[in-house]
OpenMM code with the backbone's topology and positions (N, CA, C; nanometers):
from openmm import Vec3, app, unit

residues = "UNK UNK UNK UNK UNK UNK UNK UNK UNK UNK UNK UNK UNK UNK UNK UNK UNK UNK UNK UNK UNK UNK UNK UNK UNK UNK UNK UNK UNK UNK UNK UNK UNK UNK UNK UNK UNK UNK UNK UNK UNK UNK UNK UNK UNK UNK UNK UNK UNK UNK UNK UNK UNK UNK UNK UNK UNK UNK UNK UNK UNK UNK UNK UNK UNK UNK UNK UNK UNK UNK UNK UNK UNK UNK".split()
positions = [
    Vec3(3.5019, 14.9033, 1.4476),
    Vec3(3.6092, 14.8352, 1.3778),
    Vec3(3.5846, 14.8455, 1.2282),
    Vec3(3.6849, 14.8663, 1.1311),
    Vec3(3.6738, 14.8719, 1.0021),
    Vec3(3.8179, 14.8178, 0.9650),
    Vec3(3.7023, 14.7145, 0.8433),
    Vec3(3.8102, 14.6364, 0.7700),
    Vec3(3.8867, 14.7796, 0.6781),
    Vec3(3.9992, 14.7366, 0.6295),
    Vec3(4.0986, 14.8244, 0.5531),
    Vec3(4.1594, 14.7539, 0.4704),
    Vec3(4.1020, 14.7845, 0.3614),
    Vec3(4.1522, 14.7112, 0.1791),
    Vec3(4.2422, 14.8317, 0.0805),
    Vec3(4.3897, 14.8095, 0.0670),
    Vec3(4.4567, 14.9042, -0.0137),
    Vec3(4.4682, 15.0320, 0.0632),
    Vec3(4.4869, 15.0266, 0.1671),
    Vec3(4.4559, 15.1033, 0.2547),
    Vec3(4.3563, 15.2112, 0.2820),
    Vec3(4.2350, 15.1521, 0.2113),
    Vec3(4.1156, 15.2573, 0.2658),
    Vec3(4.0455, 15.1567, 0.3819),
    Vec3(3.9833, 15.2672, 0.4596),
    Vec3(3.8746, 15.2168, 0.5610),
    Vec3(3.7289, 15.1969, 0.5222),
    Vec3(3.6811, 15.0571, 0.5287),
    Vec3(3.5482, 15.0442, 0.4942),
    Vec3(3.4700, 15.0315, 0.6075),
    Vec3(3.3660, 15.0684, 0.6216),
    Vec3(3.2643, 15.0398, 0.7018),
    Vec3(3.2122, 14.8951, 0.7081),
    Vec3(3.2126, 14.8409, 0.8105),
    Vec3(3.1292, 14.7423, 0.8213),
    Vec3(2.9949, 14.6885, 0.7734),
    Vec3(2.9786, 14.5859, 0.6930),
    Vec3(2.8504, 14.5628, 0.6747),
    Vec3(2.7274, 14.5351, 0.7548),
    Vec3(2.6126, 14.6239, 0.7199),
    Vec3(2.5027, 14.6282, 0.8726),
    Vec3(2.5311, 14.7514, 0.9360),
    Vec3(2.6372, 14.8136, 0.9840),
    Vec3(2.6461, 14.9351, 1.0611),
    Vec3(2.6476, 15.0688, 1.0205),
    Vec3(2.4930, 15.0943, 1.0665),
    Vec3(2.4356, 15.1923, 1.0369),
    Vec3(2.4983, 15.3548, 1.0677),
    Vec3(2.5254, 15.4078, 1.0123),
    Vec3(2.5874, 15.5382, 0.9686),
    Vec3(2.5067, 15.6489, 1.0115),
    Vec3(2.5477, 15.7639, 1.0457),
    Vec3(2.5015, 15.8692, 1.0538),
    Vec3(2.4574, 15.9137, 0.9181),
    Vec3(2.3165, 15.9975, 0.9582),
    Vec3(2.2830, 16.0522, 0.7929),
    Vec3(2.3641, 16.1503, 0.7366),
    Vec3(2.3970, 16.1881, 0.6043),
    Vec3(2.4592, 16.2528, 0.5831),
    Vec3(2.4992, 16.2283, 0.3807),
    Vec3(2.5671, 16.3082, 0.3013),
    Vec3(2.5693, 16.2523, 0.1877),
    Vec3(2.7142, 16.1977, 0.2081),
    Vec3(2.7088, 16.0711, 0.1199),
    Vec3(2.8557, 15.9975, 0.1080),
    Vec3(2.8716, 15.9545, -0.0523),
    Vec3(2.9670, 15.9258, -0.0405),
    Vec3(3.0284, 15.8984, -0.1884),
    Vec3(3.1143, 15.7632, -0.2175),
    Vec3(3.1036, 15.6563, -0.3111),
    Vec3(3.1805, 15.5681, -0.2830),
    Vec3(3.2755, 15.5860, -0.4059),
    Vec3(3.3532, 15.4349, -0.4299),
    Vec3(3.3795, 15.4319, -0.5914),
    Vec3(3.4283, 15.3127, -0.5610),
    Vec3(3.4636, 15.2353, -0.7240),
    Vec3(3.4853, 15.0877, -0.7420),
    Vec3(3.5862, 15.1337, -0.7963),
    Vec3(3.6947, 15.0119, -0.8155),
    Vec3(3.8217, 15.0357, -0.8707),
    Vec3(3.8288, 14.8175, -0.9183),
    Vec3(3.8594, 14.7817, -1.0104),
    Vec3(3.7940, 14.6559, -1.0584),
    Vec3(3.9789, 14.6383, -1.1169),
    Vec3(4.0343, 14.4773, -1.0809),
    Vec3(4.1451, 14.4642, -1.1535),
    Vec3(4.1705, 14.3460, -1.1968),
    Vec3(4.2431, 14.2977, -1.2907),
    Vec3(4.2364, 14.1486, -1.3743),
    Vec3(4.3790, 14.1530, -1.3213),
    Vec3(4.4436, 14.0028, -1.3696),
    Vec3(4.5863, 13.9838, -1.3877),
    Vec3(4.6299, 14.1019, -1.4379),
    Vec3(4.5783, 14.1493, -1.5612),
    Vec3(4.6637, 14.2278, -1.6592),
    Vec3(4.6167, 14.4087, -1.5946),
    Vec3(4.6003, 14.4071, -1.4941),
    Vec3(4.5613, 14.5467, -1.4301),
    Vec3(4.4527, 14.6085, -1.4658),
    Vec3(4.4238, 14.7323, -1.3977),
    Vec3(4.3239, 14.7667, -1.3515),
    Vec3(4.1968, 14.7230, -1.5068),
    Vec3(4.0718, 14.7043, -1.5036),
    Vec3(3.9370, 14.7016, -1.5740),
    Vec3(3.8755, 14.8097, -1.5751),
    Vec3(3.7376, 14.7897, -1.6824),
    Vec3(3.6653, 14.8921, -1.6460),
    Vec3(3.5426, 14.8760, -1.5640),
    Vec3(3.5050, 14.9523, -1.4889),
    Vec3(3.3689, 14.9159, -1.4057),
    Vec3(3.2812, 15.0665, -1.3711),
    Vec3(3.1534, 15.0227, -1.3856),
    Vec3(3.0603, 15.1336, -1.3507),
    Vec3(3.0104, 15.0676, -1.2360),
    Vec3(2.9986, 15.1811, -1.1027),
    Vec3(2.9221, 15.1440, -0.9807),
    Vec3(2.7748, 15.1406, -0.9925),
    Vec3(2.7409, 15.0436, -0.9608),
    Vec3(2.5790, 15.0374, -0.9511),
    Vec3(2.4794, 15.0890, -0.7952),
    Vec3(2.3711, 15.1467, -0.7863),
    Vec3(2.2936, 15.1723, -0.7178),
    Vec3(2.1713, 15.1208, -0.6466),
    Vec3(2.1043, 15.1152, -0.5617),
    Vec3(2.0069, 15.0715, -0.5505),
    Vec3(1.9088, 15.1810, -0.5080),
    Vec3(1.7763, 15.2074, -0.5743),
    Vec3(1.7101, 15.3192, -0.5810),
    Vec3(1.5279, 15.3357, -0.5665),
    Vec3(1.4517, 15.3039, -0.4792),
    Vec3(1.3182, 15.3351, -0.4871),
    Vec3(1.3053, 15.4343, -0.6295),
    Vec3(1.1797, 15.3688, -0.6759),
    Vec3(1.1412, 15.4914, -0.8177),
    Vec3(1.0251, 15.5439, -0.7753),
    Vec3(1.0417, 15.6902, -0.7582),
    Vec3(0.9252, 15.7761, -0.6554),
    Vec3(0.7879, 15.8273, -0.7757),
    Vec3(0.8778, 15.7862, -0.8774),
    Vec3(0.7254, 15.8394, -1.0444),
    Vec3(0.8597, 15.7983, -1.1390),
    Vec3(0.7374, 15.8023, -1.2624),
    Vec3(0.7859, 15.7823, -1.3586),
    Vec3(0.7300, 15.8767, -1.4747),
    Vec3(0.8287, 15.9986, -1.5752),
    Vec3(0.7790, 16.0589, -1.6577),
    Vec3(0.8296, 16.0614, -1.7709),
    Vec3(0.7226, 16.1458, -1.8900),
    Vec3(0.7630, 16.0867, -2.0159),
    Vec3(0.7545, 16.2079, -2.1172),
    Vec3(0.9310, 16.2235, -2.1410),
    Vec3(0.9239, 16.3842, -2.1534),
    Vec3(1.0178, 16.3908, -2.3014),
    Vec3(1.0887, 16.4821, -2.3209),
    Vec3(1.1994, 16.5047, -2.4500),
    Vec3(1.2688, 16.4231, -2.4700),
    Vec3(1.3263, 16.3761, -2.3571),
    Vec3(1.4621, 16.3041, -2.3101),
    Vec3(1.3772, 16.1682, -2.3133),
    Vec3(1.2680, 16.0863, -2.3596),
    Vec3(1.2213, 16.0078, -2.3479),
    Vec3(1.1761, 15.9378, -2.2063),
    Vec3(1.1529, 15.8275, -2.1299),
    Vec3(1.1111, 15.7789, -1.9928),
    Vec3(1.2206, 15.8118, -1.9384),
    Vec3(1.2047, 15.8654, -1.7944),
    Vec3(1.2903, 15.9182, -1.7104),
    Vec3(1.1899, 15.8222, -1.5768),
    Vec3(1.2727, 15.7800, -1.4747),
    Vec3(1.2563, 15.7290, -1.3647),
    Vec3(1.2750, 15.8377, -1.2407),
    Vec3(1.2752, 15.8653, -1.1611),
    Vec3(1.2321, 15.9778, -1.0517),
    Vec3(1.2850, 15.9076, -0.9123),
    Vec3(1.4079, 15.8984, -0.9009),
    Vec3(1.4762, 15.8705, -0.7681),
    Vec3(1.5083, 15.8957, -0.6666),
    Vec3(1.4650, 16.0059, -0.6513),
    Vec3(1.4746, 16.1207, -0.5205),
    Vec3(1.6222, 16.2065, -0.5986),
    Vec3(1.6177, 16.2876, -0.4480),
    Vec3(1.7211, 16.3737, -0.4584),
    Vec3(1.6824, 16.4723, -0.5406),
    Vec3(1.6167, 16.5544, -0.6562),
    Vec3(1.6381, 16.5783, -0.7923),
    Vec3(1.6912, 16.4604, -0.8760),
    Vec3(1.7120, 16.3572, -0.8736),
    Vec3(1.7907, 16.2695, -0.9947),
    Vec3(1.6434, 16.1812, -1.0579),
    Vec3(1.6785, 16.1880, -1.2255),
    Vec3(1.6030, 16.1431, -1.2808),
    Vec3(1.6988, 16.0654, -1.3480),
    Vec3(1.6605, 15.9184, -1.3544),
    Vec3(1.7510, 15.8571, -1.4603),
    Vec3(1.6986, 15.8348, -1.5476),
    Vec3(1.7438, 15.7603, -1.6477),
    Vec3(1.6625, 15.7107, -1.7502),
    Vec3(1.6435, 15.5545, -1.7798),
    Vec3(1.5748, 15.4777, -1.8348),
    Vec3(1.5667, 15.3217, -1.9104),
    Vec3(1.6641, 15.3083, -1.9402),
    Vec3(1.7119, 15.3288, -1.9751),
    Vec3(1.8972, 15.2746, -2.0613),
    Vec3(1.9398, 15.2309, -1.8854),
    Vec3(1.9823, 15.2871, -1.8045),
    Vec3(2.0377, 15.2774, -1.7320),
    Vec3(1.9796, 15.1710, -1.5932),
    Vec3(1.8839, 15.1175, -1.6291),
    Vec3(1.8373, 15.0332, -1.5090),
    Vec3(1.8979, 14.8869, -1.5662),
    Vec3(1.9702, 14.8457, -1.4732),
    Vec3(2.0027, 14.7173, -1.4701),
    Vec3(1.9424, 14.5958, -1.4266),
    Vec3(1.8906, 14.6121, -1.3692),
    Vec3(1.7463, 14.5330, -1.2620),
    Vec3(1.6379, 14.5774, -1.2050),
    Vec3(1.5445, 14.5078, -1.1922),
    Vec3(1.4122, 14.5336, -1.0836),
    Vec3(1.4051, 14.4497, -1.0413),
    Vec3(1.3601, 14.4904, -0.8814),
    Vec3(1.3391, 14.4055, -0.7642),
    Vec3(1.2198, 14.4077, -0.7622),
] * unit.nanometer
topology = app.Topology()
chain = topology.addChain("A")
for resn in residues:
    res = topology.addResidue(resn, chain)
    for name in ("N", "CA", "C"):
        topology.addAtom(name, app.Element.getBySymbol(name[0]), res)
């Protein structure tokens, strides 16, 4: 069963998915229509290096982010 908001289908929360890559997106709206919003992640940091581009974090995949971009630690 999947709830359906604006007519997309969401997955249930808890129900575990086949592996595979997926993609989401946020869409954020006030009275006065749509906002702006950046989607946030949640990410194990597998190393941490310290290069041109200044501290870079090491998230799998190939993706390195950087300090600017961490919003929290757990």
């Amino acid at each position: 069963m999947f709830t359906v908001m604006n007519g997309i289908a969401a997955i249930p929360r808890g129900n575990k998915q086949p592996a595979g890559n997926y993609r989401f997106s946020v869409n954020a709206y006030s009275q006065q229509g749509q906002v702006p919003v950046k989607p946030l992640n949640y990410a194990l940091v597998n190393g941490v290096s310290n290069g041109p581009q200044g501290v870079l974090l090491d998230v799998g995949l190939d993706n390195s982010i950087s300090l600017e971009e961490i919003r929290q630690v757990l």
